[in-house]
C-alpha positions in Angstrom: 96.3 91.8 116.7 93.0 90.0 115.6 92.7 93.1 113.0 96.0 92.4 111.5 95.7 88.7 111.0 92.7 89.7 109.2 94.4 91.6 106.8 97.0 89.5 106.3 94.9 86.6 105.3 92.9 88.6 103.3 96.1 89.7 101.4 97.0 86.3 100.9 92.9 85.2 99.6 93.6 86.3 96.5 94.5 83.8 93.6 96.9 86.3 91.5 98.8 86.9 95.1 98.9 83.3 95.6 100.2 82.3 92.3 102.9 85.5 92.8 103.4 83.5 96.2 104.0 80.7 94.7 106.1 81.6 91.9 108.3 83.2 94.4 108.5 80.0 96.7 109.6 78.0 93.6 112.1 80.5 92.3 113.2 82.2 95.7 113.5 85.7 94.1 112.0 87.2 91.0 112.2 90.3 88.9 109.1 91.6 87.7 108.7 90.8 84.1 109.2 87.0 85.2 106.7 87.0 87.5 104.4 88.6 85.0 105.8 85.7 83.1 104.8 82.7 85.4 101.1 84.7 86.2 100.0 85.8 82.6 99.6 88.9 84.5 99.7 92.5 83.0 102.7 95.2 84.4 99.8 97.7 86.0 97.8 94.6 87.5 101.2 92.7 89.1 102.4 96.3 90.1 99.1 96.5 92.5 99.5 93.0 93.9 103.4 93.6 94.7 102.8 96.9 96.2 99.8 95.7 98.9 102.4 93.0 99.6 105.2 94.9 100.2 103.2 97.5 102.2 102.0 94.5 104.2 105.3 93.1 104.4 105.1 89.8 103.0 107.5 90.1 100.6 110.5 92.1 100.2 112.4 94.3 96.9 115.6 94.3 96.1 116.6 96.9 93.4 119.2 96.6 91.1 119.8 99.1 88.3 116.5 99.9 87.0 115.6 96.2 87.4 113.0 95.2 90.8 113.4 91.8 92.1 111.4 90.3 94.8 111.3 87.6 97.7 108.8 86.1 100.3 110.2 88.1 103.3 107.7 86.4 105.7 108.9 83.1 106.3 105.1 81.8 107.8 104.1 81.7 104.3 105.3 78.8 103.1 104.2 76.9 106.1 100.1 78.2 106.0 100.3 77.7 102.1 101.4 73.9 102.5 99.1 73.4 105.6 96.0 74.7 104.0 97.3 72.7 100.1 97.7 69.4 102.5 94.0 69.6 103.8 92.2 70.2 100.7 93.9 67.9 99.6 93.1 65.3 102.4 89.0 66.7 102.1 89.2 66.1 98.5 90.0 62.2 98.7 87.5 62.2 100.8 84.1 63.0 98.8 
């Protein structure tokens, strides 16, 4: 168990995931070109990032036509994101 919270989190320590976390959070579902949209990212660099998250299952695809779109499937996400967001925040007013 230890060895798959591991890999989760270090899924999710990556700032292109993040922002593709994000994006999706904002937007709820996505197709591919707009979340290279909202990252600035490149087709063959967001194709790696969405593929170690689907294979790690934190977000899902849903095909339509020759079109990808994609959604948080893990619904702890949102929760870490805003609880680790809210204390840097806190540790920043703070120095």
């Amino acid at each position: 168990m230890v060895e798959r919270v591991a890999r989760r989190l270090k899924v999710l320590g990556d700032p292109v995931r993040l922002q593709i976390l994000n994006a999706l959070r904002v937007h709820e579902e996505l197709s591919v070109q707009e979340l290279m949209d909202a990252t600035g990212q490149r087709q063959a660099n967001m194709s790696k990032h969405l593929g170690l998250m689907l294979r790690e299952g934190i977000i899902a695809r849903r095909k339509e036509s020759i079109n990808a779109f994609y959604t948080i499937k893990d619904p702890t996400l949102q929760g870490i994101c805003l609880l680790v967001s809210n204390r840097l925040r806190e540790e920043g007013e703070t120095e």
